[in-house]
N, C-alpha and C positions, 0 to 999 in steps of 0.2 A: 504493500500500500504506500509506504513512504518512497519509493521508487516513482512506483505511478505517478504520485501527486507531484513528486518534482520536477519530473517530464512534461504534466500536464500544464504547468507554469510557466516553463522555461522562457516559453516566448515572450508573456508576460511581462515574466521581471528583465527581460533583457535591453533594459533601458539604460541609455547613458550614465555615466558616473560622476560627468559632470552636469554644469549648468543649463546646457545645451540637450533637453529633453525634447520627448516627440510631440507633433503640435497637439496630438488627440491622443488621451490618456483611455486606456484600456475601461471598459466599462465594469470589471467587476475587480479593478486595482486601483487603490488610496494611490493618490499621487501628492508628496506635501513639499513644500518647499518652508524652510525653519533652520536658525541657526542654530545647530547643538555641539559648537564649540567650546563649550562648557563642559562636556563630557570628561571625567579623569579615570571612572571604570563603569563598566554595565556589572559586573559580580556583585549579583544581591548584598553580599558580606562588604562590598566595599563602597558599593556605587551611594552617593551623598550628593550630587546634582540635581538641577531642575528636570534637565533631559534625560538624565539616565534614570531618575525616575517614573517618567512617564514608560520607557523602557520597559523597565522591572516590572510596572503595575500589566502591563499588556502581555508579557511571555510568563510570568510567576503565578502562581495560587500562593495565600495564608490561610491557616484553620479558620480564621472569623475575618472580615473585609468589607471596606466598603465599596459598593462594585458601580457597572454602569446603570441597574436601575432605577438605584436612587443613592446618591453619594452620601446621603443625610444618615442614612441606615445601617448600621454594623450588622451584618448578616453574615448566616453561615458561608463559608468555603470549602475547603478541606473535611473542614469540622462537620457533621449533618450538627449535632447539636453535643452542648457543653453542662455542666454542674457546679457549680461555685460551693464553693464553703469557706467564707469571710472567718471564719473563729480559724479553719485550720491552715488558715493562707495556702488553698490547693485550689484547683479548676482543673474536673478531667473532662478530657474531649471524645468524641467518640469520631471515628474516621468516615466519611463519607464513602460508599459499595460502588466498584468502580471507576474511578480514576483512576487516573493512566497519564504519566507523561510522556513527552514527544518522545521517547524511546522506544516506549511501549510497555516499559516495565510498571507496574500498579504502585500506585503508588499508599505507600505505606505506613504506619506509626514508627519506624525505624527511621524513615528519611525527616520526620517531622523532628526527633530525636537528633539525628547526625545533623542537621541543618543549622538549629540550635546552636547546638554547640559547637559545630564549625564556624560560627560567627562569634562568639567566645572566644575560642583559643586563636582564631587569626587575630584578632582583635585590632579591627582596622576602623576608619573612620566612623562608620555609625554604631559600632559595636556596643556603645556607652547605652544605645536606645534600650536593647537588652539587659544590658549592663546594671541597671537600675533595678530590677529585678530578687538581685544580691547574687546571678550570677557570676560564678569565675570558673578561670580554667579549670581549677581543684575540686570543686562541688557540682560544675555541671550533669555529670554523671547521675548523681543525688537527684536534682531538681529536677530535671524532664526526662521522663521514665515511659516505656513501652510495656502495654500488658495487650499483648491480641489486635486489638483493632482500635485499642485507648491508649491516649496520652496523656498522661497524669505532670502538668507543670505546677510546681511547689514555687515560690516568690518568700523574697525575707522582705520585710520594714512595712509601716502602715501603710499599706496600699487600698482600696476598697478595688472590689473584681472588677471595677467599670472600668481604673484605669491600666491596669492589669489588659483587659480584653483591647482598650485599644492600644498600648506597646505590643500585644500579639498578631495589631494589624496593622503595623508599620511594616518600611521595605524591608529592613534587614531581616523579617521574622519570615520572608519568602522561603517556601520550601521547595527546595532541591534536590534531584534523583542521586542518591547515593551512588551507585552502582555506577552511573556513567559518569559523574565527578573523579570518582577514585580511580576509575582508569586513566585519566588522564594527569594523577599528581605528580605534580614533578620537583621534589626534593623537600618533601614533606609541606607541599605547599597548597593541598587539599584541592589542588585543581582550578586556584585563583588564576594563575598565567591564562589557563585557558578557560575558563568564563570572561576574563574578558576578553574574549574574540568570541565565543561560544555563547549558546545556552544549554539550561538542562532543566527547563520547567515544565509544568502542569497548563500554561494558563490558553487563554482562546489565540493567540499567534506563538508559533515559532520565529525563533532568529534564525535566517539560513546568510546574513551575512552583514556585518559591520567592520565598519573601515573608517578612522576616525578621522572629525572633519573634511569627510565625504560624504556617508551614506548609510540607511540601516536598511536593511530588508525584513518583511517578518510575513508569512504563509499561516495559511488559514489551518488551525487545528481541527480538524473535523469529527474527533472524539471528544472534543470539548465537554464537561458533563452537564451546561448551561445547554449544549447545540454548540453546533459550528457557527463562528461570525458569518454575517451575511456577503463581504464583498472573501476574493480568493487570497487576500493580500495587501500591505499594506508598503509603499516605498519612501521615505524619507530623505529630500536628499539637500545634504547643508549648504546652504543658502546664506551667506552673511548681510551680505548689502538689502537692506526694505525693499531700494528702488527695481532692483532686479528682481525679487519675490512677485513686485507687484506685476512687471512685465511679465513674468512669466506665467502669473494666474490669468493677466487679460488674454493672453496669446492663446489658452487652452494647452500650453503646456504642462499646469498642473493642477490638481483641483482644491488647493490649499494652499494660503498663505497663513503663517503662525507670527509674523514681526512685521508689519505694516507700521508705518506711523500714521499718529492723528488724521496726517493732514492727504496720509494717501490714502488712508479711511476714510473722511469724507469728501474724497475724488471719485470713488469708485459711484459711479453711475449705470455702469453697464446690465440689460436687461437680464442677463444672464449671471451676474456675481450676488450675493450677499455677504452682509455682514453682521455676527452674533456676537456678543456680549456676554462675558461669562463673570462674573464676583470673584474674585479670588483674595485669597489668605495672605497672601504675602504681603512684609510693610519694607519698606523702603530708608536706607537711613544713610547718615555720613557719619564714620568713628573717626574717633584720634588714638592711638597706638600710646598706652603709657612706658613704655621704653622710651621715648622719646623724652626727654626733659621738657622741651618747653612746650609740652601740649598737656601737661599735669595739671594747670593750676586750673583749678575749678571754676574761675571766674572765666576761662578760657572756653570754657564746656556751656556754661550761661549764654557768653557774648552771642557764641556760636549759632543757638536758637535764636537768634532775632536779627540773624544775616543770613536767614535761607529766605528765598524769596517763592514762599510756597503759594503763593496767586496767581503769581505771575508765570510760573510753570504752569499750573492746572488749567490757567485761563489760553493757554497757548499751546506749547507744543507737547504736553502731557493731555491735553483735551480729551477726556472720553477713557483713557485709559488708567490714570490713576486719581484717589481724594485725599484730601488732604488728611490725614491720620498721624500722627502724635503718642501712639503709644502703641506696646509691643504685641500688644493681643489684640488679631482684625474686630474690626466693626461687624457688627452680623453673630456672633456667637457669645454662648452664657459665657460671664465674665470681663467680656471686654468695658471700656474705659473709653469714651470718646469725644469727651473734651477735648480742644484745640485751641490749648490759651496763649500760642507763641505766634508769631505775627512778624515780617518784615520790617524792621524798623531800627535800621545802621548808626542814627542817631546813639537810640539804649544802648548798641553794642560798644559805642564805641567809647560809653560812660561807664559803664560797665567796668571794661579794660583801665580805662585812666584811675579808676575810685581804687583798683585792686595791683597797681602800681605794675601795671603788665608793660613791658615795652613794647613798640611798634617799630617799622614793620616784621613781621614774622613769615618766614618763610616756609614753607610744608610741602612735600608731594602729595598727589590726592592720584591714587592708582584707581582705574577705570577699567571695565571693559569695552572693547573698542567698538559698539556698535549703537544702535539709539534703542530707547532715547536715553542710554546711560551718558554718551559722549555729550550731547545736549545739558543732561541735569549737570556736566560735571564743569563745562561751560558759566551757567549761569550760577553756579556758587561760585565760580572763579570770579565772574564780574563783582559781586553782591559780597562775596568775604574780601573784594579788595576794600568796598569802602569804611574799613576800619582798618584800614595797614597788615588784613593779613592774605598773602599772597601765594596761590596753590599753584604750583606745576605740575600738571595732567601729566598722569603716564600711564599711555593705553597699552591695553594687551589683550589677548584672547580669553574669554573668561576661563578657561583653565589655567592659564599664567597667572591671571589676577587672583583666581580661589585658593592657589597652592602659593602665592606668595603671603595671600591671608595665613593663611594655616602656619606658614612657617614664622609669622610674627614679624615679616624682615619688611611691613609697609611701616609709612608715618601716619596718613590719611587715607580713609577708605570709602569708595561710594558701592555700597552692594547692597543686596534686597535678603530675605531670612523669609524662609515660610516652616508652619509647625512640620516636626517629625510625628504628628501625631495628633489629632482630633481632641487636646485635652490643653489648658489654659498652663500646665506646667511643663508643658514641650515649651512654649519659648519663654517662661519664668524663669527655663533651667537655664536658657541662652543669654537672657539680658539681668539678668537679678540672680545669679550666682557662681560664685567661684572662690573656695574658703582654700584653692590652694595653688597660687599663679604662678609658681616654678616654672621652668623653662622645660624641664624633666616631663612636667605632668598634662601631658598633650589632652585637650577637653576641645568636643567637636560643638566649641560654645562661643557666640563674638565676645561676652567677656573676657574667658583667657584669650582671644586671640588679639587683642587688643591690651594684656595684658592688664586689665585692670582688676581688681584685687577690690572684690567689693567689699564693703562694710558688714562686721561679723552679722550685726542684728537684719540686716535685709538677706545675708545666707539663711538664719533664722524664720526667716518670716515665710522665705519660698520650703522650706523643710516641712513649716507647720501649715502652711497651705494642703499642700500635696497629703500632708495625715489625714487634715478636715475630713470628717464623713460628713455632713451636713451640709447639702448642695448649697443653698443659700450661702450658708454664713464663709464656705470655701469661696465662693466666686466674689464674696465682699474683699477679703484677703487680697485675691488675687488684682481689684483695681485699685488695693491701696500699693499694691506693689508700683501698679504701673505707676501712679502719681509720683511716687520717690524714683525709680529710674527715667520719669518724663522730668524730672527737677532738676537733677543732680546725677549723671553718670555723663562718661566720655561719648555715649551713643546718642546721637540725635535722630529721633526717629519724623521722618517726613510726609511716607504717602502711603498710601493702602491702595494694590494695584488692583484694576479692572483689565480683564485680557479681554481685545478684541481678534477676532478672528475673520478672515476675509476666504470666501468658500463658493463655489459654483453653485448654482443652486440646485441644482440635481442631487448633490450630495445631502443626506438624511440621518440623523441618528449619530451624528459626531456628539459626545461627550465631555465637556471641559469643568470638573468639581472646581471645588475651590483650592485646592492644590496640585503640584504639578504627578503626584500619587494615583490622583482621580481623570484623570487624562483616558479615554477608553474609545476602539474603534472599533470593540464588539458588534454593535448598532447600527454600523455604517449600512447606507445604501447608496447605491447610486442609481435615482429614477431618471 
């Protein structure tokens, strides 16, 4: 059968690899044009991108997920259904009859076990999602256990099962075939080297080819236990420049553009294109790197919010695509915070600085990614932080250059976006309101250490006893007193809360866009 079907494709996917695609896009193959130059891995265990999680969520199953028919819902996966017991911190799952990964092998309570824990002991950038849990290498073993067609995962620290179920339905918790992982490990490296080029999932597409800052392919699973997706396939092919995206959706070379700007959003006129609007999670910010000496002073961090010129973006070339938001948890879900009591006004900033004996001017690099509208927002802080004497030098890179020089701590200034690893108010608490331990040693896939800043013992506190709260109410009050204190007082300046617009043929039906880059699904596609 996997023969067949990739014979029955071939012509299909035999589409250019670069820019330069055919003018009429096959009718039952996704054709996207989308920058995913962001990508550093597709391997469940590693991948921490925008793009590669859209990836992950399309070729992976989890026991519990939230899928394409309603992103709001944590629904079974893997799991047909599950048992909590809050006294004895366990949840067993029972395995869904019938799945099967692209292998062919069934997939199992072993693989849900090896999977685990293979994200454990690699212990690679999102491992920490897990990690929370009170797994480690040592005790893995202990905590998620295989009895038959059950899997019994045990959790240490005050967790209630709710948020428990959603760390189970994060990317890293993707389940993996064992059997064809482990053929392939190469020097006890559980088969990382080749997931990323590969895959080895459960979910409604296979990957039959990625090639980075080129192109992804992914073929219809047609044992999928949802059904087969309706179109045979889906092509992806990287696209940086908007203006070329756009050309290429008018021309019918593809049926998807994913990075349009604004203003060639509301260009699109053509009888045959639309444009859809999806809410999304992510917020938007600019940090300062406390390595840095002269970006410590807190009155530095103040000035700072009252030299974004956050109107003047939304009213212009952020149009339609992102709001003004101010604090770490999106607009739209329990617990968020959205007040927006910071305002453009160069004047304050620059009284600010003189009352707290800051010298001027000061000089900073502000690392970007190089495409819009980040190059634009990084533009207009460079105008608007000149008028107080501080002065940014842009340094574009490809957002994997810019993410992995994040991570290694070696920026001054940063303009980058943060969406939750997890449908719960303490995924980005743990991002912006925590870090009791900023060693250089102790690598946390968090913008506080990556910024180096070393929050205040009582606000580590605060997000600790958050996350214990059982009591929905009085937890989600916590969690906007958090944000008030990191929207006051930290090195993060948080800006906008994005809206993704999408520009699509109209024939195309049942595209998917959640509020994270997780909830991304081309299940539903049709093309009429």
């Amino acid at each position: 059968m996997r023969l067949f079907r990739t014979a029955l494709l071939a012509a299909a996917f035999a589409l250019p690899l670069s820019q330069q695609a055919v003018a009429v896009t096959p009718d039952d193959l996704l054709v996207v044009a989308q920058n995913i130059d962001d990508i550093v891995a597709i391997d469940p265990a590693q991948a921490y991108e925008f793009s590669s999680g859209e990836l992950v969520s399309n070729v992976y199953d989890r026991l519990v997920q939230y899928d394409a028919e309603d992103t709001t819902v944590l629904a079974p996966g893997l799991a047909a259904e599950w048992q909590a017991d809050a006294e004895a911190r366990t949840i067993t799952f029972t395995m869904r009859e019938g799945a099967v990964f692209h292998s062919g092998n069934p997939v199992r309570a072993e693989d849900v076990v090896f999977s685990f824990a293979r994200v454990i002991k690699l212990n690679l950038t999102p491992a920490f999602i897990l990690a929370q849990l009170g797994w480690t290498p040592e005790n893995i073993g202990e905590m998620v256990t295989a009895d038959g067609n059950k899997v019994i995962v045990r959790y240490e620290g005050a967790f209630s099962p709710a948020f428990v179920l959603n760390v189970l339905a994060a990317r890293p918790a993707s389940i993996v075939d064992e059997k064809t992982v482990m053929e392939h490990e190469e020097g006890g490296d559980m088969g990382n080297k080749w997931l990323n080029a590969n895959s080895a999932g459960s979910g409604p597409f296979e990957l039959t080819a990625y090639r980075p800052g080129q192109m992804v392919r992914l073929i219809t699973n047609p044992d999928y236990f949802k059904g087969a997706p309706n179109i045979k396939g889906v092509l992806i092919q990287h696209v940086a420049e908007a203006a070329t995206q756009q050309l290429l959706l008018q021309s019918g070379d593809v049926d998807m553009a994913r990075n349009l700007t604004p203003d060639q959003i509301a260009g699109i006129k053509a009888d045959n294109l639309k444009v859809e609007t999806y809410p999304q999670a992510a917020v938007h910010f600019l940090s300062f790197n406390q390595k840095v000496e002269t970006l410590q002073p807190e009155a530095l961090w103040e000035a700072a919010r009252y030299l974004v010129n956050y109107q003047g973006m939304t009213d212009s070339f952020l149009k339609g695509q992102m709001e003004i938001h101010q604090a770490f948890w999106p607009k739209g879900f329990p617990g968020s915070y959205d007040e927006t009591p910071y305002s453009y006004d160069p004047e304050k900033a620059r009284k600010i600085l003189a009352e707290a004996g800051i010298q001027t001017p000061i000089k900073v690099t502000l690392d970007v990614i190089n495409s819009t509208p980040f190059t634009d927002m990084a533009q207009s802080l460079q105008a608007s932080f000149a008028e107080a004497g501080i002065t940014f030098d842009i340094i574009p890179g490809t957002g994997s250059q810019v993410i992995t020089k994040y991570r290694e701590r070696s920026h001054e200034a940063m303009l980058l976006y943060w969406g939750p690893d997890f449908m719960d108010p303490h995924s980005n608490a743990k991002a912006f309101a925590y870090n009791r331990d900023n060693s250089d040693d102790n690598y946390q896939a968090t913008t506080t250490w990556r910024n180096g800043w070393a929050v205040p013992a009582d606000m580590n506190d605060m997000t600790s006893a958050a996350l214990a709260e059982s009591d929905p109410e009085k937890r989600n009050e916590m969690y906007v007193e958090l944000q008030k204190r990191v929207q006051a007082k930290s090195p993060i300046v948080i800006m906008f809360q994005a809206a993704y617009q999408v520009a699509m043929d109209k024939k195309v039906t049942g595209y998917v866009n959640g509020a994270t880059s997780d909830f991304v699904y081309y299940r539903l596609v049709t093309k009429n």
